[in-house]
Chimera marker file (.cmm) of the C-alpha trace (Angstrom):
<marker_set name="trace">
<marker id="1" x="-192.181" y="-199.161" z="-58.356" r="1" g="1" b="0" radius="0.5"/>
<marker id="2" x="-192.429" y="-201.831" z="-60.910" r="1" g="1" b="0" radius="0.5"/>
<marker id="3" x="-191.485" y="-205.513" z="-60.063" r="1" g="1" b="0" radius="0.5"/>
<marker id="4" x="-187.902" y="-205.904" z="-60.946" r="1" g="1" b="0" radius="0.5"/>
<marker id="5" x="-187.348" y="-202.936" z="-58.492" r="1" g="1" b="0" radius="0.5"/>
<marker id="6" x="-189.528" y="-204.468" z="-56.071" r="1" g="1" b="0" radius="0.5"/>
<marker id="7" x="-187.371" y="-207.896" z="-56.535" r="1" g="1" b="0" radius="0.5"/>
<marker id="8" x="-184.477" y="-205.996" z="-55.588" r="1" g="1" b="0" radius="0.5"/>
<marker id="9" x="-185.436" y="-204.675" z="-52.650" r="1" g="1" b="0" radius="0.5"/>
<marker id="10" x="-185.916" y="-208.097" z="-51.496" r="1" g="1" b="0" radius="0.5"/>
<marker id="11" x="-182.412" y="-209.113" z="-52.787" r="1" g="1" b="0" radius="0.5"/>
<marker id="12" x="-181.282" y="-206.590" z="-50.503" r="1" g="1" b="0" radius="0.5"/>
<marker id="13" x="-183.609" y="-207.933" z="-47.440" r="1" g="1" b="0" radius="0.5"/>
<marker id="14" x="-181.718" y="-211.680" z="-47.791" r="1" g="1" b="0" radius="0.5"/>
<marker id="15" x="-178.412" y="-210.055" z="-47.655" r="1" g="1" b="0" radius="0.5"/>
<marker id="16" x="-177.505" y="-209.157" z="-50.954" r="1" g="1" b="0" radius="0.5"/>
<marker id="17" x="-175.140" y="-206.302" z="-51.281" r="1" g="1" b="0" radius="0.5"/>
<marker id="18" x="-176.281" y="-202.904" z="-52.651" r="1" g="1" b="0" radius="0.5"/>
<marker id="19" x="-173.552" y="-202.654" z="-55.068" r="1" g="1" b="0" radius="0.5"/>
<marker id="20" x="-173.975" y="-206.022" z="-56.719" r="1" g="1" b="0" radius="0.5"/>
<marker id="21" x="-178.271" y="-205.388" z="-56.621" r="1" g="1" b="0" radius="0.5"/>
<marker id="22" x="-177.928" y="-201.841" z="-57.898" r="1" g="1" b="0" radius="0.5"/>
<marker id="23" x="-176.039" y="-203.316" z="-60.796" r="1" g="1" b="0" radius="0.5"/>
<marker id="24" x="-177.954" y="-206.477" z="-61.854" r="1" g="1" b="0" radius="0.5"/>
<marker id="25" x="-179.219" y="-206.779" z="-64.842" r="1" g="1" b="0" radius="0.5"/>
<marker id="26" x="-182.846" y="-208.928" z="-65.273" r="1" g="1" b="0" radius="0.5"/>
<marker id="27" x="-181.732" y="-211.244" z="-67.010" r="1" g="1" b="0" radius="0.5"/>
<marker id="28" x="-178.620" y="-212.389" z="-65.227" r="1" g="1" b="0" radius="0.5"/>
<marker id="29" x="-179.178" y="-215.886" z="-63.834" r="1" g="1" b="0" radius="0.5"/>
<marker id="30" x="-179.663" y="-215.404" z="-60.298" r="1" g="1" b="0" radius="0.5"/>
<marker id="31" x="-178.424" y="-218.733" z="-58.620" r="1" g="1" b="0" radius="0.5"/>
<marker id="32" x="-174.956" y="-219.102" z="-58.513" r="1" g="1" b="0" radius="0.5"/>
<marker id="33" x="-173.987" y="-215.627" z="-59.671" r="1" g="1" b="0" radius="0.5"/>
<marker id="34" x="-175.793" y="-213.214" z="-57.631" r="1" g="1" b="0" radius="0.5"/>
<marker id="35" x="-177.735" y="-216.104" z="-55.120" r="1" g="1" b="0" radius="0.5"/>
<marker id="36" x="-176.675" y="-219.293" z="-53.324" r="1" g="1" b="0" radius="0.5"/>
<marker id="37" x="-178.622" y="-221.809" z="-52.825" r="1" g="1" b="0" radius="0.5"/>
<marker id="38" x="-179.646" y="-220.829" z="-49.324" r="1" g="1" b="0" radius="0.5"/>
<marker id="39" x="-180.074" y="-217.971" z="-50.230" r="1" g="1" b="0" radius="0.5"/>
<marker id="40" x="-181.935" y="-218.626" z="-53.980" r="1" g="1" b="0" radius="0.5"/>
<marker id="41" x="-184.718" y="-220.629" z="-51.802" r="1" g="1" b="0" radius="0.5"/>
<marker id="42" x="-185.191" y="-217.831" z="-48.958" r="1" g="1" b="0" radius="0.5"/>
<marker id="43" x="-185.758" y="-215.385" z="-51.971" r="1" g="1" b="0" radius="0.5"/>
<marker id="44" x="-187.879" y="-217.506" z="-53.166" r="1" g="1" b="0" radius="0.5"/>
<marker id="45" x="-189.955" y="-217.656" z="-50.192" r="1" g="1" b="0" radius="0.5"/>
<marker id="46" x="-189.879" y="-214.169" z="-49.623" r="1" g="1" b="0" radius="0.5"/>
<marker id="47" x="-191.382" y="-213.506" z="-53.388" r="1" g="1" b="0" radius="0.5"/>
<marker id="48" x="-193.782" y="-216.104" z="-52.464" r="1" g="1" b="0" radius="0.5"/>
<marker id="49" x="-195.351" y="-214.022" z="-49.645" r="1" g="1" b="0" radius="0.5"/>
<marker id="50" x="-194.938" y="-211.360" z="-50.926" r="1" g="1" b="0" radius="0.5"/>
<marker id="51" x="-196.911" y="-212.290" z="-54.134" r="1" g="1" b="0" radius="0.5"/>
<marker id="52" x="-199.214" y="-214.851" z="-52.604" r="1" g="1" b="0" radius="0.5"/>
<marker id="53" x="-198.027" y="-217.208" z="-55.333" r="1" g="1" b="0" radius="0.5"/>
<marker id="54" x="-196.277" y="-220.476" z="-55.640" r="1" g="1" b="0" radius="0.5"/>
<marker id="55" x="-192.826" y="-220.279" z="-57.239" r="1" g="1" b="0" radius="0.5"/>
<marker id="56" x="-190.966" y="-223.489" z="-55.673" r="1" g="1" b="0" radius="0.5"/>
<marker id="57" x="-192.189" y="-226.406" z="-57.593" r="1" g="1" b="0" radius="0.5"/>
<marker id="58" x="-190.632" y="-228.450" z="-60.121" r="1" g="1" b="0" radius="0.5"/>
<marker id="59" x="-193.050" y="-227.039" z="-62.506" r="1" g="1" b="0" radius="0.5"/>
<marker id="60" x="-190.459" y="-223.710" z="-62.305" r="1" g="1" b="0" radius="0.5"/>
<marker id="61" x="-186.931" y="-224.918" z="-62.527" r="1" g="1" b="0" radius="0.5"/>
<marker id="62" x="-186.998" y="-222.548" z="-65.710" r="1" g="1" b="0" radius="0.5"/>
<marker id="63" x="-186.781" y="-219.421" z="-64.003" r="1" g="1" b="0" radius="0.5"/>
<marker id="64" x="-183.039" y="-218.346" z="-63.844" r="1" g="1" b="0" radius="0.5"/>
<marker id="65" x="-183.903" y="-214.263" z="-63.679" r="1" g="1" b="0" radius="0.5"/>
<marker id="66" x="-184.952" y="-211.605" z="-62.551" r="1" g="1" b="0" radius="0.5"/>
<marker id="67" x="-186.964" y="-211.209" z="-65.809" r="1" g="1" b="0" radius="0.5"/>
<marker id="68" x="-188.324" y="-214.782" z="-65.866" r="1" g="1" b="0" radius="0.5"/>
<marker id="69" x="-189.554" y="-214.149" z="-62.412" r="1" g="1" b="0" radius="0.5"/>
<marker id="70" x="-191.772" y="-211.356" z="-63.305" r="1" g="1" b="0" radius="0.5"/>
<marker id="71" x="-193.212" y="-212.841" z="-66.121" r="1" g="1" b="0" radius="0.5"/>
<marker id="72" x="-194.686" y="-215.712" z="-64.046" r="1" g="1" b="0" radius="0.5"/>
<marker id="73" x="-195.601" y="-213.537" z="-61.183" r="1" g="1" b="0" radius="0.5"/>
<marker id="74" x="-197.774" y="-211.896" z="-63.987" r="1" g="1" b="0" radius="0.5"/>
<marker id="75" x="-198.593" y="-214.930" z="-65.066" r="1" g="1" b="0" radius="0.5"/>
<marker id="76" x="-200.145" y="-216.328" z="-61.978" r="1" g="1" b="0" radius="0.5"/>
<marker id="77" x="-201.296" y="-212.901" z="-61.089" r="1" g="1" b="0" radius="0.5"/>
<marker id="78" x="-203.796" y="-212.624" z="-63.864" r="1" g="1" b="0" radius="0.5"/>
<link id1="1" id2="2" r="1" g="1" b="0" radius="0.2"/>
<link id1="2" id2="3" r="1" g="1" b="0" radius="0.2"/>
<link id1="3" id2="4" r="1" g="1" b="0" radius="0.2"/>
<link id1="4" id2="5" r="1" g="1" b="0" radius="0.2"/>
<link id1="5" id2="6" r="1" g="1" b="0" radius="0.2"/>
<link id1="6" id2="7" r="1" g="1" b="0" radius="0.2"/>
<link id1="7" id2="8" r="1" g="1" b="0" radius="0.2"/>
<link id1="8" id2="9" r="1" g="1" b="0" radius="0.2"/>
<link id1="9" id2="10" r="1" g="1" b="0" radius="0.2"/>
<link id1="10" id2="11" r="1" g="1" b="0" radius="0.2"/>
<link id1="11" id2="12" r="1" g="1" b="0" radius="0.2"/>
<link id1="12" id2="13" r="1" g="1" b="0" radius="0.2"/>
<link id1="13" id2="14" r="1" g="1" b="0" radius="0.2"/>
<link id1="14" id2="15" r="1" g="1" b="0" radius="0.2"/>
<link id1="15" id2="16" r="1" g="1" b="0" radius="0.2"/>
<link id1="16" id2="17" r="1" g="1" b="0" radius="0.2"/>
<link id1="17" id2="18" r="1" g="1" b="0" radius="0.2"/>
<link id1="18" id2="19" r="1" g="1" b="0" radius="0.2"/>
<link id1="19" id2="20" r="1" g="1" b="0" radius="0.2"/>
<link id1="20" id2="21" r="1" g="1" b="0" radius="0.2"/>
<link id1="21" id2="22" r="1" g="1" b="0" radius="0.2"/>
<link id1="22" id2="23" r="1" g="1" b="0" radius="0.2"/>
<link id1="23" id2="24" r="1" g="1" b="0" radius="0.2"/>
<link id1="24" id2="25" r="1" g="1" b="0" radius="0.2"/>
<link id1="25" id2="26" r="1" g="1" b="0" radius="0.2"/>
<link id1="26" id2="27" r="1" g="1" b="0" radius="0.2"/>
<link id1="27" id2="28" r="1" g="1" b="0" radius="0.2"/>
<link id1="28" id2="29" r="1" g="1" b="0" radius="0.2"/>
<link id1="29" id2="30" r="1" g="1" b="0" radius="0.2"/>
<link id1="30" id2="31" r="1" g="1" b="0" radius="0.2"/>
<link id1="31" id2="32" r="1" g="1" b="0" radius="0.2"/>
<link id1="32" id2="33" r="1" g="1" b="0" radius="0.2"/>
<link id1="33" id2="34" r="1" g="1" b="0" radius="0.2"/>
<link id1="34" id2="35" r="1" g="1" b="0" radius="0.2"/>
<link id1="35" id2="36" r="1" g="1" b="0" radius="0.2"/>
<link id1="36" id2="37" r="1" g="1" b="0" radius="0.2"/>
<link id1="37" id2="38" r="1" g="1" b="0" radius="0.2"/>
<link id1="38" id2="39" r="1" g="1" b="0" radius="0.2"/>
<link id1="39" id2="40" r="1" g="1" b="0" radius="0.2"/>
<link id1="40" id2="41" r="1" g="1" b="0" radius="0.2"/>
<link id1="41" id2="42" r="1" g="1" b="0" radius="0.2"/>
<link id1="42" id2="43" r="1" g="1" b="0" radius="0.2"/>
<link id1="43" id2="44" r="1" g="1" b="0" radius="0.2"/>
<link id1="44" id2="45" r="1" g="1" b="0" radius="0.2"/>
<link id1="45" id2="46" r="1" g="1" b="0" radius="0.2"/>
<link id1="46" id2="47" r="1" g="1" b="0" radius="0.2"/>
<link id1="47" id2="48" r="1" g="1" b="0" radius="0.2"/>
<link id1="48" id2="49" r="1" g="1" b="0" radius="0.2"/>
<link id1="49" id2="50" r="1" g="1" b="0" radius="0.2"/>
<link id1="50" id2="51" r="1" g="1" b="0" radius="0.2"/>
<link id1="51" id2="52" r="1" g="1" b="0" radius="0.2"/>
<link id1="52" id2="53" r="1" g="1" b="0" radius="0.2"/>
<link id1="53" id2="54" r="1" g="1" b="0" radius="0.2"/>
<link id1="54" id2="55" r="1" g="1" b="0" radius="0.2"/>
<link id1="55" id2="56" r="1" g="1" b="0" radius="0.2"/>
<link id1="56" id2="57" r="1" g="1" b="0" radius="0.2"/>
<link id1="57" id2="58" r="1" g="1" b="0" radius="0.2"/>
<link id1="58" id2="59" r="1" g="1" b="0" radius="0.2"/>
<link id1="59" id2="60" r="1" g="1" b="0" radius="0.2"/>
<link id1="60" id2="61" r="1" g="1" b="0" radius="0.2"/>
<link id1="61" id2="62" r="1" g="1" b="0" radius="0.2"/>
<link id1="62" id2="63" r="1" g="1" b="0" radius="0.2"/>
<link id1="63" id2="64" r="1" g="1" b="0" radius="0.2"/>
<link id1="64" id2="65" r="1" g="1" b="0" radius="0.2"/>
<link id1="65" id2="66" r="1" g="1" b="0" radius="0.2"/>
<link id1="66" id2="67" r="1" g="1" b="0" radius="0.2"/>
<link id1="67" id2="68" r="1" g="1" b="0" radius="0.2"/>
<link id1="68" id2="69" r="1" g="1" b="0" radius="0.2"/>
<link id1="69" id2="70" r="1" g="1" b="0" radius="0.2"/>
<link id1="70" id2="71" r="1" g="1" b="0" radius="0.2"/>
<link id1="71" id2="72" r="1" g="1" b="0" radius="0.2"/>
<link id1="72" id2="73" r="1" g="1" b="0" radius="0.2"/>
<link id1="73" id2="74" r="1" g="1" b="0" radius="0.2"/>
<link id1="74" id2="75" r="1" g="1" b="0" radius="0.2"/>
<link id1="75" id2="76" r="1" g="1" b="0" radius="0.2"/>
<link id1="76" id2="77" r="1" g="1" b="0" radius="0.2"/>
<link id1="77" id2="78" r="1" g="1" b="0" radius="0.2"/>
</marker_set>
């Protein structure tokens, strides 16, 4: 399972519906579209424990997607 799979599987673990996660595209901005902002930050987290990586600083207020997320989960992976 790559990451963007993986990233939707969490999606659907904070409550969002199958439908909408089955057909989101990576690079659809997530918050406000897909994500509120409860639930932006709780996804967040989750990808943050899941990852062992920091994603909530100010230092990422770029990433809008699905795809920006994996690129700086590989990023701080490597």
């Amino acid at each position: 399972m790559d990451l963007i799979d993986e990233m939707k599987e969490i999606l659907l673990k904070v409550g969002v519906e199958e439908s909408v996660v089955k057909e989101l595209s990576q690079y659809l901005p997530l918050a406000g579209h897909v994500l509120d902002s409860m639930a932006y930050t709780e996804f967040m987290v989750a990808l943050e424990e899941r990852y062992g990586i920091k994603l909530l600083d100010p230092e990422a207020a770029f990433i809008k997607s699905l795809s920006d997320i994996k690129k700086e989960i590989l990023e701080k992976r490597s």
